[in-house]
N, C-alpha and C positions, 0 to 999 in steps of 0.2 A: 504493500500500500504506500510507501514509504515512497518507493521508488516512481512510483506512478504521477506521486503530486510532485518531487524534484523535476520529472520530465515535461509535467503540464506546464510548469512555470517558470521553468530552465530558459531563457532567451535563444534562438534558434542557432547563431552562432557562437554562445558559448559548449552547446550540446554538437555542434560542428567539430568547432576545437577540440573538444576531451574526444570525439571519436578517431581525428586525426592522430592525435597524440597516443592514444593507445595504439593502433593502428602500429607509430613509429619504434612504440615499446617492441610490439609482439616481434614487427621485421626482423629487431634487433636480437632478440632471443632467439630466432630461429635460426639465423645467421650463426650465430655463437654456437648452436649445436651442430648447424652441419660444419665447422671450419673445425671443431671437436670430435668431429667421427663419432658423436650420441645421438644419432639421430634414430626414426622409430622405422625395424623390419618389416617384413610380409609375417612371419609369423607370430611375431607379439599383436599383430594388428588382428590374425585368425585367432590366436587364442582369446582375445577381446571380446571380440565377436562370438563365439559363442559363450563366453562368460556371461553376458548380458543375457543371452538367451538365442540365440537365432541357432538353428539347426537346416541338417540338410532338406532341402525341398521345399523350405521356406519361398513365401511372397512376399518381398520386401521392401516398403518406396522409404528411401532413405532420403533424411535433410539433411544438410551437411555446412562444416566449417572447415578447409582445408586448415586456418592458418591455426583453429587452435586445437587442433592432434597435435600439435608439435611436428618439426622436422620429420618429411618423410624420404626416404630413400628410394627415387622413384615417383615422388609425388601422385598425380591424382592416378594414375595406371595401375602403382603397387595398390591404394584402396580400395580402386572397382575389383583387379586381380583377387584383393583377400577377399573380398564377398563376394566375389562368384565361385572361389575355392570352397568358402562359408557353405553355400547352399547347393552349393552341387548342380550337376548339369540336369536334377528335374526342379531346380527351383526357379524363381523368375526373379531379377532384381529390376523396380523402375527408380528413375526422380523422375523430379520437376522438373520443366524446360518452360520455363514459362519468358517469353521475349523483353518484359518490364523489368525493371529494379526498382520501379515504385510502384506509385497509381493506376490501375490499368485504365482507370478512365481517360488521365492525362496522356497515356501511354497511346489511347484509340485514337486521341485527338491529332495525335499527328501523325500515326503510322496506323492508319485504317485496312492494314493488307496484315495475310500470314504466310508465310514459303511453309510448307513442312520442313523439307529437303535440307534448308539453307538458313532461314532464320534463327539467329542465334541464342542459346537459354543464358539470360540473366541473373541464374541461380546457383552462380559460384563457377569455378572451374572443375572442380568435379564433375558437374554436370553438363557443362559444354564437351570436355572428352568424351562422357559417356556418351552424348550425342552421335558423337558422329563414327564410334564405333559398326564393326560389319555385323548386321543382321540384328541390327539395334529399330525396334517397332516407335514412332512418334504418334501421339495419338493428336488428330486433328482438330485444336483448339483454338481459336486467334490468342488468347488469355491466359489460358489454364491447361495447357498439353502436357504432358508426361509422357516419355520415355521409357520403354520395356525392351527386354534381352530375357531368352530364355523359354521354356514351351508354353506358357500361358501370356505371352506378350500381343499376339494378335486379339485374344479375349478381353485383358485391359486395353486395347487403346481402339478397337475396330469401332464402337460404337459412340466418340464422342463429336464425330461429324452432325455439327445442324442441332446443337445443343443450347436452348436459350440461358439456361444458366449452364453451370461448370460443373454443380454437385451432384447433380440428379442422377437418380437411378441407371441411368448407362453412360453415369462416368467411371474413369480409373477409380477416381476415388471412393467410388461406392461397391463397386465390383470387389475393390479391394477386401472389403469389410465383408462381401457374401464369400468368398474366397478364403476367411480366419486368416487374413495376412496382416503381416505386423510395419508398424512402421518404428525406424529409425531415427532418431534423432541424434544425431553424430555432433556432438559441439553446437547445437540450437536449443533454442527454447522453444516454449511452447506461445511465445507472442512472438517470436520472431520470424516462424517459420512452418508448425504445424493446419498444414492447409486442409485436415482430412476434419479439422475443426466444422468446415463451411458445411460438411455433411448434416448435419442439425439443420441446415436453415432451408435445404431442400427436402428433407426427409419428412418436416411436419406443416403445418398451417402455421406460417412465423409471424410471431405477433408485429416485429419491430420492422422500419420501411429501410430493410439492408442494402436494397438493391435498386440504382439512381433510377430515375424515371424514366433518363433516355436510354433507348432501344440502339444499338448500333449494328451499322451492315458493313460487313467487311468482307472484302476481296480475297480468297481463298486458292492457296497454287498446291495442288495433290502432289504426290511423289512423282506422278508421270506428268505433272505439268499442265496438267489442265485447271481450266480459272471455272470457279465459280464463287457467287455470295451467300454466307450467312448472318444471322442476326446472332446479335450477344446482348445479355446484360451485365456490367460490373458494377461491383460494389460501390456504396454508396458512400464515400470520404466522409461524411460528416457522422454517419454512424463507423465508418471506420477507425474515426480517433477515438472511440467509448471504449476499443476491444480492451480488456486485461487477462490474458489466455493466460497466462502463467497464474493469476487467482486460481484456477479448476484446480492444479495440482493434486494440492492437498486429497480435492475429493477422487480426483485422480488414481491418488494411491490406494483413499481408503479401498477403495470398491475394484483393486487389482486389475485397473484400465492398463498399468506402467509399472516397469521397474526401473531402477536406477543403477547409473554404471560408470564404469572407466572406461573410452575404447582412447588408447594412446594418455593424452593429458589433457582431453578434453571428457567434460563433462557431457554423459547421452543421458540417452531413455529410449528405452525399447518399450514401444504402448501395440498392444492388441488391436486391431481395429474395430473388430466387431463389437468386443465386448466394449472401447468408448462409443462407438452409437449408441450401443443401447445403453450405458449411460446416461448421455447428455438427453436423450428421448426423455427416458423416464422421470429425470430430475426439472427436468422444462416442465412436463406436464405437473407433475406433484408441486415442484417450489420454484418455476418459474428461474430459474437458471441458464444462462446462459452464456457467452465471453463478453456481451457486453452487460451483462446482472450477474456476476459472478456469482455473489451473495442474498442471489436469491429477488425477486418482485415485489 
C-alpha cells in the first residue's frame, strides 16, 4: 500500500530518474559478474526451474526479466534452452509478444497495423528471440499475441484471429487455464507483468468500464502475407492507473493460486492458471475483488 501512494504522488520525472539509476546499478553488477566468470549456467537455471515446480510436459507462458536473473552465460538462448530442457519435447513453452511497451491505446494510435511475421515483441529480449525462433506459432493479435513452441502451440494461438477483446474464451490466455498450464513469473511481479490477470474481466459480467469506448480496426498481415482488418478493444488508461495486482498476492497464496521461488537471483512465482481463474471468479462474485478492488467492494 505503501508503495502504491509513493508512486501516485512521486513527480513523473523523479520516478524516471530512480528507474534510470537503478537500471545503471543493475548494468553494473552484471558487468562485475561476467568480467568475474560468476555468472549463472544452463543447469543451475534447470535445476531452478523445476525447484519452483514446473515438470516435464508442462504448458508454460513465462514473464520474464533478463537483467534481474543475474548474468547469464548465453543470455536469452541459454533461458529458452533451460525450459524447453525443463519441459520436455511434449510440453509447450509460450510468452508474450505483445508490439507496445506501454499503452496499447496510445500504441493503436499511431501504429494501426500488425505483421505476424515481423512485428517486433516489446516484452523484453527474451521474448523477441523467442520470437523469431524455427517452428515458433504467433498467435494473431494486433495487442495481445503470444508466442508458442512445442505440440500444443497451434491450439494456443490458432484461435485469436478476429478477437474483440484479448481475454476471451479463444485466447492463449484462456486456453491456457483449460489446459492446467502454469504461468511463470521469472523476475516480475504481479503489477508489472501478469496479463493472464485480464482473464476475470472477460470471463464474467464486469462491473467496472475497463475497456475504452473506442472500437479500433487494424490492418492485419498473416504469415503468408495476406492483409486483412480486425477490430480490437484496449484497455481503458484511466481504469488502468487503479490496477494494484501485487495487492491479490496475499490471497494468492492463501488459496494455493502460486508458489514462490529462486530461479537465478531473481525473484518468481510459479501460479496455476486455472486454479487463479477460479479464484479471482469466485472472490469477484462473493466480495467483489478484483486488481483494481483488491480489498474487496
Amino acid at each position: 500500500m505503501l508503495k502504491q501512494i509513493v508512486l501516485k504522488y512521486t513527480p513523473d520525472f523523479l520516478l524516471k530518474l530512480g528507474k534510470r539509476f537503478k537500471k545503471y546499478i543493475r548494468r553494473h553488477q552484471l558487468n562485475k559478474q561476467q568480467n568475474s566468470n560468476t555468472g549463472i549456467a544452463k543447469q543451475r537455471l534447470i535445476d531452478d526451474f523445476k525447484k519452483i515446480g514446473l515438470k516435464n510436459g508442462d504448458s508454460v507462458l513465462v514473464h520474464s526479466s533478463l537483467s534481474k536473473i543475474g548474468y547469464i552465460e548465453g543470455g536469452a538462448n541459454t533461458i529458452v534452452d533451460a525450459l524447453l530442457d525443463t519441459i520436455g519435447e511434449t510440453g509447450t513453452l509460450l510468452f508474450p509478444s505483445f508490439p507496445a511497451s506501454g499503452r496499447n491505446k496510445d500504441y493503436l494510435e499511431e501504429h494501426p497495423f500488425f505483421d505476424v511475421k515481423n512485428t517486433p515483441s516489446k516484452m523484453g529480449s527474451i521474448t523477441e528471440y523467442f520470437r523469431q525462433l524455427d517452428n515458433v506459432s504467433r498467435s494473431i493479435h494486433p495487442t495481445d499475441s503470444l508466442c508458442a513452441k512445442g505440440p500444443l502451440a497451434d491450439y494456443y494461438t490458432n484461435s485469436h484471429y478476429g478477437q474483440l477483446t484479448p481475454y476471451n474464451e479463444f485466447s492463449p490466455f484462456r486456453k491456457l487455464c483449460n489446459k492446467r498450464g502454469k504461468i511463470l513469473m521469472l523476475g516480475t511481479t504481479l503489477n508489472g507483468a501478469c496479463t493472464n490477470l485480464h482473464t476475470l474481466e472477460d470471463a464474467v459480467e464486469f462491473k467496472f468500464p475497463i475497456y475504452d469506448k473506442k472500437i479500433y480496426s487494424v490492418e492485419i498481415i498473416d504469415s503468408e502475407g495476406n492483409k486483412s482488418e480486425v477490430k480490437t478493444k484496449v484497455h481503458n488508461p484511466e481504469y488502468s492507473a487503479k490496477r494494484n495486482c501485487d495487492a491479490l498476492k496475499p490471497m494468492f497464496e492463501r488459496e494455493n493460486v502460486l508458489v514462490n521461488g529462486m530461479i537465478g537471483e531473481a525473484k518468481s512465482m510459479l501460479i496455476d492458471a486455472d486454479i487463479m481463474l477460479e479464484s479471482m471468479i469466485r472472490n469477484y462474485k462473493e466480495k467483489g475483488i478484483t486488481m483494481y478492488t483488491p480489498f474487496g467492494s
